[in-house]
C-alpha positions as CSV (number, residue, x, y, z in Angstrom):
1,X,0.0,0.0,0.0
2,X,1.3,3.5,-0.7
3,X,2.4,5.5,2.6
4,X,0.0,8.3,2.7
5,X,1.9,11.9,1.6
6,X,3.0,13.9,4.6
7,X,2.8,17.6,4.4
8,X,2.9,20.4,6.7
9,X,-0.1,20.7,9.1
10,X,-1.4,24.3,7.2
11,X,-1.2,22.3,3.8
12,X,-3.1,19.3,4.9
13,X,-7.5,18.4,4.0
14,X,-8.7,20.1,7.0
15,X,-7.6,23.5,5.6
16,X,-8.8,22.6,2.0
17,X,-12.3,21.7,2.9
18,X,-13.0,24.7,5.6
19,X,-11.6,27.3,2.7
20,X,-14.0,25.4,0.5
21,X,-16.5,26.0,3.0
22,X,-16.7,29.7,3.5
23,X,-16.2,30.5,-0.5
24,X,-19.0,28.1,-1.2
25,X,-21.2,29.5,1.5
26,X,-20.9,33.1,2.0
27,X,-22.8,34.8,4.1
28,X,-24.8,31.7,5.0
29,X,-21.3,30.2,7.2
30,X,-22.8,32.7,10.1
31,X,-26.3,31.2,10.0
32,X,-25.7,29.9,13.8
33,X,-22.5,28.3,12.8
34,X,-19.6,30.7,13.1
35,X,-19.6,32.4,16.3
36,X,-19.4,36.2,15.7
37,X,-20.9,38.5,17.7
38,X,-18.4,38.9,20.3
39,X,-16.1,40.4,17.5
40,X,-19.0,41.8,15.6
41,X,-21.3,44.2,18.5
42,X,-21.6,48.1,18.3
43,X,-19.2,48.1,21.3
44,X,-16.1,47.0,19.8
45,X,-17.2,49.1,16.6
46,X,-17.2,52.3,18.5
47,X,-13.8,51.7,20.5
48,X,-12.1,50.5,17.1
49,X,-13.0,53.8,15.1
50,X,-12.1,55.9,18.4
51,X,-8.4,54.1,18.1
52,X,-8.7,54.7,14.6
53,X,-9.6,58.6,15.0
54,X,-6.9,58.9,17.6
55,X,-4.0,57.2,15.5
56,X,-4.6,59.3,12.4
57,X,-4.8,62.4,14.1
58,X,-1.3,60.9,16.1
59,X,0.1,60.7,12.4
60,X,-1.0,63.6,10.7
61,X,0.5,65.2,13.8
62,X,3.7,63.7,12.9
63,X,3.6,65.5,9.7
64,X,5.5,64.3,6.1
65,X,4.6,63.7,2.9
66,X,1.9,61.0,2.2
67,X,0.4,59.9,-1.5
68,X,-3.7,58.8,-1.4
69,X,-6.1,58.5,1.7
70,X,-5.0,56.6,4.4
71,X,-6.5,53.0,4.5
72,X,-8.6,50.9,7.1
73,X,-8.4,47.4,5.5
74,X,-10.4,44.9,7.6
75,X,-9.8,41.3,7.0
76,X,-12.4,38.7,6.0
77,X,-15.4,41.0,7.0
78,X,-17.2,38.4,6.5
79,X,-21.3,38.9,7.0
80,X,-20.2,43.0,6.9
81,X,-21.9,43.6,10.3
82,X,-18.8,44.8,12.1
83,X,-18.1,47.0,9.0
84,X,-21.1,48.6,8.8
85,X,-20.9,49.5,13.0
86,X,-17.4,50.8,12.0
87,X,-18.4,52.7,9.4
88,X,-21.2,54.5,11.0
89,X,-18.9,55.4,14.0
90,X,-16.1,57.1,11.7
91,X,-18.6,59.1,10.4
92,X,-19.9,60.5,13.3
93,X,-16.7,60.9,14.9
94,X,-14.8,62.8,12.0
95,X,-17.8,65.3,11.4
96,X,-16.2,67.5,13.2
97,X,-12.8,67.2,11.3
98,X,-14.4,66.9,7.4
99,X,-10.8,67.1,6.1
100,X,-9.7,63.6,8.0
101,X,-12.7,62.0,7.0
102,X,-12.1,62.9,3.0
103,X,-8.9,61.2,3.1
104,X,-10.0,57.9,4.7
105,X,-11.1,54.7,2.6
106,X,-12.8,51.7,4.3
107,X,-12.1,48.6,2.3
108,X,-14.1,45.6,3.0
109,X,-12.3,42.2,2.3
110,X,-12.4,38.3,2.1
111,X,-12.0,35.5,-0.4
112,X,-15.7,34.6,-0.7
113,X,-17.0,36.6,-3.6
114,X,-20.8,35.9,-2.8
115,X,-19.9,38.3,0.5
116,X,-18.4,40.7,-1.8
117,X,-21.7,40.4,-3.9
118,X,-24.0,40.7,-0.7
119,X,-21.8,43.6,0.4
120,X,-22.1,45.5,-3.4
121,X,-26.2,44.9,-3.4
122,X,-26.7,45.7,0.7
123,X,-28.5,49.0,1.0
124,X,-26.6,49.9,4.4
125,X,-23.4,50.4,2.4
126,X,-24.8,52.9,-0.7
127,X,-24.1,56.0,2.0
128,X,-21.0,55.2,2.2
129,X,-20.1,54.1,-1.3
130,X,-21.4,57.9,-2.4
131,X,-19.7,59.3,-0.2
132,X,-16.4,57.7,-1.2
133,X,-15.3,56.0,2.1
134,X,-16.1,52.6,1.3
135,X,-14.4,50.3,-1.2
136,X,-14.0,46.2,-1.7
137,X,-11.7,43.6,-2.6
138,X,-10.7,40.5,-2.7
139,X,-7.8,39.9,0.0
140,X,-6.7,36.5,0.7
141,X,-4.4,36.8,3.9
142,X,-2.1,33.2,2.9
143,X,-1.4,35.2,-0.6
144,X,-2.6,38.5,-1.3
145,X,-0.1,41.5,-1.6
146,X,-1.5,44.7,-2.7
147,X,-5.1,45.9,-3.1
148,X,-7.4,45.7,-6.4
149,X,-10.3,48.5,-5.2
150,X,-13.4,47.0,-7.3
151,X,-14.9,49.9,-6.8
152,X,-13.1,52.8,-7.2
153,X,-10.9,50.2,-10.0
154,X,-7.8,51.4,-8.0
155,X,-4.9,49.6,-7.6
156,X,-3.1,50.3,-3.5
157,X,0.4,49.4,-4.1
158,X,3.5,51.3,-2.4
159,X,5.8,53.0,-4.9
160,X,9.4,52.6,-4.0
161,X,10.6,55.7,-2.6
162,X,7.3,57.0,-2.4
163,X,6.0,58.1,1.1
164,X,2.5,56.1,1.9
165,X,-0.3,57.1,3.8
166,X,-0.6,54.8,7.2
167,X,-2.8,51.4,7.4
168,X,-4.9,49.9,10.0
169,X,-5.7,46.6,9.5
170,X,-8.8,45.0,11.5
171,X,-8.4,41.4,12.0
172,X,-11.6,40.0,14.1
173,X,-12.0,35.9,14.2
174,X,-9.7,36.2,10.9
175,X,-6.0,34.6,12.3
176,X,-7.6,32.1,14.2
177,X,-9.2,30.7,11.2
178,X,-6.2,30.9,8.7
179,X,-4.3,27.7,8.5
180,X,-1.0,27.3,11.2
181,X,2.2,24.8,11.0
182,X,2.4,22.6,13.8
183,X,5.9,22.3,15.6
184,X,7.0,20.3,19.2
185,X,10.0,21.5,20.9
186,X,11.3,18.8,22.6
187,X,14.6,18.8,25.0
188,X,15.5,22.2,23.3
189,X,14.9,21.0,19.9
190,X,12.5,22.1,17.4
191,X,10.9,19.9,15.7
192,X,7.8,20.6,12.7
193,X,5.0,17.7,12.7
194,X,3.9,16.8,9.4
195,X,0.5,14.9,8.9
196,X,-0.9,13.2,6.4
197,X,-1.9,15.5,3.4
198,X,-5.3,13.2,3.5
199,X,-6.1,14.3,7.0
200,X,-10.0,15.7,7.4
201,X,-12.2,17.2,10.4
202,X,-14.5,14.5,11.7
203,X,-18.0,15.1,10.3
204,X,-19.4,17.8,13.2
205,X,-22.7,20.0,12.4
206,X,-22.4,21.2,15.8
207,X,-21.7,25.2,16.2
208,X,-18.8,24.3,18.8
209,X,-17.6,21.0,18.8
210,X,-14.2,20.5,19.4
211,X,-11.0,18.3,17.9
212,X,-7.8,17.6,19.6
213,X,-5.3,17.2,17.7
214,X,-1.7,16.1,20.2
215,X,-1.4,13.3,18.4
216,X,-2.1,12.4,15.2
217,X,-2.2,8.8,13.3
218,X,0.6,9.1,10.1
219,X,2.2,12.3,11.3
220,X,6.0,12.0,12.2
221,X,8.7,14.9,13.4
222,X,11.7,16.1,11.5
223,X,14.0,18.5,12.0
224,X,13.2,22.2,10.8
225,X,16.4,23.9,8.9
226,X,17.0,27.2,9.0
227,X,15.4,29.2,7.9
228,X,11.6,27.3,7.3
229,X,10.0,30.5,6.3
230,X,10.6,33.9,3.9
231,X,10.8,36.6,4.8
232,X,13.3,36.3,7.5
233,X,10.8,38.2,10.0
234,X,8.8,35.8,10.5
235,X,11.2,33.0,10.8
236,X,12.6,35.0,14.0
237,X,9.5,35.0,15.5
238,X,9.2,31.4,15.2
239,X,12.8,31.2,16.6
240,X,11.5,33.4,19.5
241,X,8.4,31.8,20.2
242,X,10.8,28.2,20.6
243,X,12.6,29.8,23.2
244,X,9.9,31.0,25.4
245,X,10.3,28.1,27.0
246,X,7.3,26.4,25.8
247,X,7.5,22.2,25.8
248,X,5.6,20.0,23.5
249,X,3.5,21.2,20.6
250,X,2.1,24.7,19.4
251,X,0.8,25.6,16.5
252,X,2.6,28.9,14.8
253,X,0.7,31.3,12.7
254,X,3.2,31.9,10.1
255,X,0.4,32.6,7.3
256,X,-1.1,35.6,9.8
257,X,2.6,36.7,10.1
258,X,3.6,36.4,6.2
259,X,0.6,38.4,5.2
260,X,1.5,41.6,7.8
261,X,5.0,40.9,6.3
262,X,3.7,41.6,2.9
263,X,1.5,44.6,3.8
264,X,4.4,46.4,5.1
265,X,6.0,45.4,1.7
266,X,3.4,46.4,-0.7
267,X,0.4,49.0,1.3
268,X,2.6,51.0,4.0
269,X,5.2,51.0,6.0
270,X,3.4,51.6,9.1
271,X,0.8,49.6,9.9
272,X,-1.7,49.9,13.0
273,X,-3.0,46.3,13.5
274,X,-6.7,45.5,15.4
275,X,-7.4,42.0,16.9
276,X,-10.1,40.5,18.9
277,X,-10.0,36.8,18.7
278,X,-10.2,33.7,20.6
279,X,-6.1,32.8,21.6
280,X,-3.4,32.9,24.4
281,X,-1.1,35.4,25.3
282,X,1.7,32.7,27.1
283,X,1.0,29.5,24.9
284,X,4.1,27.7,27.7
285,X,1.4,28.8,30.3
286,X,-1.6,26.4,29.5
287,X,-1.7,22.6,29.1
288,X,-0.5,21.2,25.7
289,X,-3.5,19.6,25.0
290,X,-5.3,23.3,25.0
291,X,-2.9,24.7,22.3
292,X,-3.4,21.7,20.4
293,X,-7.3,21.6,20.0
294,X,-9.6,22.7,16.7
295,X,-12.6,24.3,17.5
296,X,-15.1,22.6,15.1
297,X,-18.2,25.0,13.9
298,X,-20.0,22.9,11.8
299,X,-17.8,22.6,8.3
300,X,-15.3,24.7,9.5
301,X,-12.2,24.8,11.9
302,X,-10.6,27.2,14.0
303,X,-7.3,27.1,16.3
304,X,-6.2,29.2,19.4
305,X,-4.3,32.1,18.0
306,X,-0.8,32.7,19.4
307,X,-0.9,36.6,20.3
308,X,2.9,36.2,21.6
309,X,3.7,35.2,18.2
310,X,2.0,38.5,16.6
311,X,3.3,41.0,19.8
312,X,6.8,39.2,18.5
313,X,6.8,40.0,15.1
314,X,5.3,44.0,16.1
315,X,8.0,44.5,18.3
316,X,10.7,43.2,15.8
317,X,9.1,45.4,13.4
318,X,10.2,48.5,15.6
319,X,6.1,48.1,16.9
320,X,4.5,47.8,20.1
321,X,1.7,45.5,21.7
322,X,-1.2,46.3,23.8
323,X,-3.7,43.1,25.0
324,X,-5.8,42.4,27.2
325,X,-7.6,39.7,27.8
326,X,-10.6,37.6,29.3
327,X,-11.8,34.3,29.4
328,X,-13.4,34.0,26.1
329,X,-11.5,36.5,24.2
330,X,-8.2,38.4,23.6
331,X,-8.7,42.3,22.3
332,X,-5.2,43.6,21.3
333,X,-3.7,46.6,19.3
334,X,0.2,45.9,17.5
335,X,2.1,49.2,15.8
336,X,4.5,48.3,13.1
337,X,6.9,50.7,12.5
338,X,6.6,52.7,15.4
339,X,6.0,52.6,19.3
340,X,2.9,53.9,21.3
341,X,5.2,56.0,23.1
342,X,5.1,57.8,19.6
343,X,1.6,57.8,19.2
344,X,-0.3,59.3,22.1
345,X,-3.9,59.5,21.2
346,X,-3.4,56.3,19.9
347,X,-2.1,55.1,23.9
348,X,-4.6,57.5,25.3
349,X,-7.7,55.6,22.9
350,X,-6.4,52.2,24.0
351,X,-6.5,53.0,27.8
352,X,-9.8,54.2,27.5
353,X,-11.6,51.7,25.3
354,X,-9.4,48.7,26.2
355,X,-7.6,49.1,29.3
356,X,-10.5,50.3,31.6
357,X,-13.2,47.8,30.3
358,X,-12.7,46.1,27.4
359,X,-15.1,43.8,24.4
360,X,-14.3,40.7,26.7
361,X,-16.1,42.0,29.8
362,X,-18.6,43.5,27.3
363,X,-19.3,39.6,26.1
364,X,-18.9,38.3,29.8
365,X,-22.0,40.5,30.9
366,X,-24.2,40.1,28.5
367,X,-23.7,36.3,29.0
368,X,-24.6,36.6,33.1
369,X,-27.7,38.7,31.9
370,X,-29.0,36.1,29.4
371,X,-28.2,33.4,33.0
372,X,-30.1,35.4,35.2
373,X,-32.9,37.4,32.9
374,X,-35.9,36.4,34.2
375,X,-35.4,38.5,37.1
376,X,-34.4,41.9,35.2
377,X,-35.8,44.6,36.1
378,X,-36.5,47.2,33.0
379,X,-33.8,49.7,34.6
380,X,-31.2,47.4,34.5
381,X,-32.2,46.3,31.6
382,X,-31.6,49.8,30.6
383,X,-28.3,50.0,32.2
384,X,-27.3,47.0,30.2
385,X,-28.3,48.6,26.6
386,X,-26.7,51.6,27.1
387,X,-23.5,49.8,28.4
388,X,-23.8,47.9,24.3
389,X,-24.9,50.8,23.2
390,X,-28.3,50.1,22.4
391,X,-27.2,46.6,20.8
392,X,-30.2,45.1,18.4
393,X,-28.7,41.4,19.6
394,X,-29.7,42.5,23.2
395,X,-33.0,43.8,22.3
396,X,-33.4,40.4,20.8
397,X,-31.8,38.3,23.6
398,X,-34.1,40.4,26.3
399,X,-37.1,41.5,24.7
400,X,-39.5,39.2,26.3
401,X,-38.8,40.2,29.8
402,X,-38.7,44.1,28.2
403,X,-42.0,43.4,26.8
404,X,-42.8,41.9,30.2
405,X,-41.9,44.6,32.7
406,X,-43.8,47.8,31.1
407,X,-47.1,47.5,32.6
408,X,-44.8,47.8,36.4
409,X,-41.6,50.2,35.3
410,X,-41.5,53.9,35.9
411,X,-41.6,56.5,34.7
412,X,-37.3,56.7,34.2
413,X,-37.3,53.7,32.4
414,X,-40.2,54.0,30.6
415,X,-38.4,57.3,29.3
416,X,-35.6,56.0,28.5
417,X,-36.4,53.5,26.4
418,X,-39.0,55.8,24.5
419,X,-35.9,58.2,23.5
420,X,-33.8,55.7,22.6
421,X,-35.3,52.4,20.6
422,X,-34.6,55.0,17.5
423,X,-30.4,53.6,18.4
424,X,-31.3,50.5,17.8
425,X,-32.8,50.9,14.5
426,X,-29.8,52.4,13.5
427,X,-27.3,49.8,14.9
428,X,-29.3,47.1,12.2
429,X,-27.6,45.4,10.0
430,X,-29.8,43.0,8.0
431,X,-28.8,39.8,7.1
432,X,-31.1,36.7,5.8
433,X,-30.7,35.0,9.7
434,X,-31.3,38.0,11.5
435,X,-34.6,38.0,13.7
436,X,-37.2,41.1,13.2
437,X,-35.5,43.7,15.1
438,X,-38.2,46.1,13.4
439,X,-41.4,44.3,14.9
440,X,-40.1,43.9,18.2
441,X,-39.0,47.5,18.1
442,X,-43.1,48.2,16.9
443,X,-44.5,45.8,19.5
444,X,-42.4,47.8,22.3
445,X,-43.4,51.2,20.9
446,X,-47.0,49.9,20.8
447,X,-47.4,48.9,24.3
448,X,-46.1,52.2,25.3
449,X,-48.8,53.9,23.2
450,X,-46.1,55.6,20.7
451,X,-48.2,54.3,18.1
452,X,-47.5,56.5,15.0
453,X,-44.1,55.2,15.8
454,X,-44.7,52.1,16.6
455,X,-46.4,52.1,12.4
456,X,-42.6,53.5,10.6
457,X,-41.1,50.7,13.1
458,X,-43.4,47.9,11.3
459,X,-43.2,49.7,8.0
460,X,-39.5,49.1,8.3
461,X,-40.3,45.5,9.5
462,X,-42.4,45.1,5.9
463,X,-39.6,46.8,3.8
464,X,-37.1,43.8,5.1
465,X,-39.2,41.1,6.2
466,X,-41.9,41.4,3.6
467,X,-45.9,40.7,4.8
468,X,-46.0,39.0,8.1
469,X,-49.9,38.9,9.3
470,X,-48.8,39.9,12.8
471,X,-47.0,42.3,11.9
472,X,-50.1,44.2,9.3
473,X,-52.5,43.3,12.3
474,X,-50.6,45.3,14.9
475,X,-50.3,47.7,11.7
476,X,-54.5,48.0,12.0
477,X,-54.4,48.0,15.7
478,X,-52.3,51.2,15.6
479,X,-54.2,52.7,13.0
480,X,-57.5,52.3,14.9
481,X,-55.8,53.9,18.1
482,X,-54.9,57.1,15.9
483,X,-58.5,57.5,14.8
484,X,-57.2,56.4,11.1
485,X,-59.8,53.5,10.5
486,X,-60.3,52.8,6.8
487,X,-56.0,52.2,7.2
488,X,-56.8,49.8,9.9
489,X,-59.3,48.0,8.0
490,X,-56.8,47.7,5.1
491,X,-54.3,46.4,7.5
492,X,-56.8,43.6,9.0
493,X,-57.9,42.5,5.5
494,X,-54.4,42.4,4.1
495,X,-53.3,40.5,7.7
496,X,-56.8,38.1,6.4
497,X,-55.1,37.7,3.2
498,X,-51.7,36.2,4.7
499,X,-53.4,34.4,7.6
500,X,-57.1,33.5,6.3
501,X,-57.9,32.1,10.0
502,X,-56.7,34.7,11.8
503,X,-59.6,35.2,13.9
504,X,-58.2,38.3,15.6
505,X,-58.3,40.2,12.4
506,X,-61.7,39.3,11.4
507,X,-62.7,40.2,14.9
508,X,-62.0,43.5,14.5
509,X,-62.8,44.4,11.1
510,X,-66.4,42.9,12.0
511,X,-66.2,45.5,15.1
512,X,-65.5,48.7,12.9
513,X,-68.0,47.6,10.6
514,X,-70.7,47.3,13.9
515,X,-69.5,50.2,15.3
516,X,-70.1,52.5,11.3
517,X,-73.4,50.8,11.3
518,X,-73.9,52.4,14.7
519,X,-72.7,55.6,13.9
520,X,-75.0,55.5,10.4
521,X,-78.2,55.0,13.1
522,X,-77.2,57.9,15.1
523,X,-76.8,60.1,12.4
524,X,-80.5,59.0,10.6
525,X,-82.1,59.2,13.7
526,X,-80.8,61.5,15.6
527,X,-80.9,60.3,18.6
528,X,-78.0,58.5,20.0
């Protein structure tokens, strides 16, 4: 029988066949597969585009020469969620400096292009494409260089010699999904674990599964010669990383490395580098078998991602690192190409946003809330959506017990929540699995007797939803409460023609019709 090819562990099936995944699905890979709303929430969004503010403010302090806008290139954006929170935060925070927000370009990328389709067709994005801070591309972070805009049809390559403009780079659940190499240091020596170029993920439709991987049947050791990788920067780090003191296996994330190796080859220079991800900041500080182990969400894989590996190669750039993290997540900022002791709206940004309480703690209580909800009170419900800034996923996670503590709240949170449901309708971003932010929105308004609107919040339900019956009979409902009744017949009978037993609906329509018959006697006789 022939002996099974062995290949490095990024080159192996299970890489192949969770690529194939999300270009084949698109959009659909986050239909309560891929986790993402840790790294995806209104949160993050507003703390990222503060950093961002600060940092090009720290370098157009700095002064110098610079050729085209300066760049925020986020990697696989994925759904386009996180983008759109982005976007809408930049905006509001450069109004007040128009000239930093005409030289800024957003570019959305990823190697799926069904999302870059979904992104080009998605209404939230036509502001910004008119207004000329949004572009796409295709990026793919194992082999991509410079940017093909397919947009504005520009091509973002550095010029040698030529000064470029700085470049953030948002990385969210990115690194941890792009394929790593697999080594074991072992007495001192380093050793690279090659499997067999066959090996798979078992089958799994589960959203977290899990698949350790210590030891694997066919793989063997061999020696790693110097150097394994090009460019010689990330071969250091893998150097540095094998004498951290770490024993037994870890898996390095040279392709994350080569591809910040090639921005600062091709884009610019200096690079200002976002990450919130799921990863370790000491890989020799947990158990082997932790290091080693593939989360599985449902066609697709996803490893721990070394951040000592990325603060590394930052610092050997002439960068800096700033992470913190929690249980569930690690938030960190890297500078290539210059310190934060350089950049001090940039340090001042990260203290704030990251230092004092980051996304992870964000994540953290919303989890205890969802635990414990049946006992929430509308205030601290309240407290809680300002804290996520008026987060649709809360309103979702929490809206029965909102619904369920009107009739006893007060008058403050009462208030509150009148003045600010309009935040989250802004903070939607539709997607094809997103739940009817709109109706509950028009169900809340309704039961506060906000009715005209509570009839825009289901209008906007129609316009993405389409005809629900529920949703055109709570349409007739508020109609009939603003003295509008032919609309709230029209409602009913289009809520009839969805639903032809909805009782409800037929109820009331035969009501208005007793109650015009009535009016019709009074007026011919005269008498009431």
């Amino acid at each position: 029988m022939k002996e099974a090819e062995q290949v490095p562990f990024s080159r192996c099936g299970i890489w192949r066949s969770h690529r194939e995944f999300f270009v084949a699905e698109g959009i659909s890979a986050w239909n309560g597969r891929v986790p993402f709303y840790v790294t995806s929430n209104p949160y993050l969004a507003h703390a990222y585009a503060t950093i961002i503010v600060r940092f090009l403010q720290d370098r157009r302090a700095a002064g110098g020469p610079v050729e085209g806008p300066a760049l925020v290139l986020e990697l696989g954006a994925g759904t386009g969620a996180f983008s759109y929170q982005v976007l809408r935060c930049l905006v509001e925070l450069t109004g007040a400096v128009p000239d930093l927000a005409a030289d800024l370009c957003y570019v959305m990328s990823d190697i799926s292009e069904r999302n870059l389709d979904f992104w080009s067709s998605h209404p939230a994005f036509a502001p910004f494409l008119e207004q000329g801070l949004l572009d796409f591309a295709f990026f793919d972070v194992e082999s991509s260089g410079r940017l093909d805009l397919r947009v504005s049809q520009r091509v973002v390559e550095r010029r040698p010699g030529q000064p470029a403009p700085p470049l953030v780079v948002i990385a969210n659940y990115v690194f941890d999904a792009v394929p790593p190499d697999f080594f074991r240091l072992e007495d001192g020596r380093l050793s690279e674990v090659l499997v067999p170029e066959s090996l798979t993920l078992p089958p799994n439709e589960e959203a977290n599964a899990s698949f350790e991987i210590t030891r694997i049947d066919g793989s063997r050791w061999h020696g790693v010669a110097e150097p394994r990788y090009a460019p010689e920067s990330v071969d250091r780090v893998l150097r540095d990383c094998a004498a951290s003191q770490i024993e037994g296996g870890f898996l390095f994330p040279a392709a994350a490395l080569g591809c910040l190796a090639r921005l600062r080859e091709t884009i610019a220079h200096e690079i200002l580098l976002l990450v919130a991800d799921k990863g370790i900041l000491a890989p020799a500080s947990i158990p082997e078998a932790s290091r080693l182990t593939l989360g599985l969400h449902g066609g697709c894989a996803s490893s721990l991602l070394d951040f000592y590996a990325l603060e590394c190669f930052a610092r050997s750039q002439g960068g800096d690192a700033y992470t913190c993290q929690t249980e569930g997540i690690v938030t960190a900022a890297y500078s290539l190409g210059a310190e934060f002791s350089e950049l001090p709206e940039t340090r001042l940004a990260l203290a704030q946003f990251l230092g004092v309480f980051n996304p992870g703690y964000l994540y953290d209580v919303v989890h205890y809330f969802q635990a414990s909800k049946p006992g929430a009170r509308l205030e601290t419900l309240i407290a809680l959506l300002e804290l996520t800034l008026w987060d649709p996923y809360v309103v979702d996670q929490f809206f029965d017990v909102l619904l369920a503590s009107l009739p006893y709240a007060g008058s403050y949170g009462i208030g509150k929540l009148s003045e600010n449901l309009h935040r989250v309708a802004d903070n939607f971003f539709y997607l094809p699995s997103a739940p009817d932010t709109f109706f509950q929105l028009g169900v809340l308004l309704q039961e506060m007797q906000h009715h005209d609107e509570a009839l825009r919040a289901y209008e906007a339900s129609l316009s993405w939803f389409g005809e629900v019956a529920g949703t055109l009979y709570r349409m007739g409902q508020c109609c009939h409460a603003l003295r509008r009744v032919d609309d709230a017949v029209g409602w009913f009978r289009r809520a009839l023609q969805q639903r032809p037993d909805f009782v409800e609906a037929r109820g009331w329509i035969a009501q208005i019709e007793e109650d015009r018959r009535e009016e019709r006697h009074v007026d011919e006789s005269g008498h009431p």
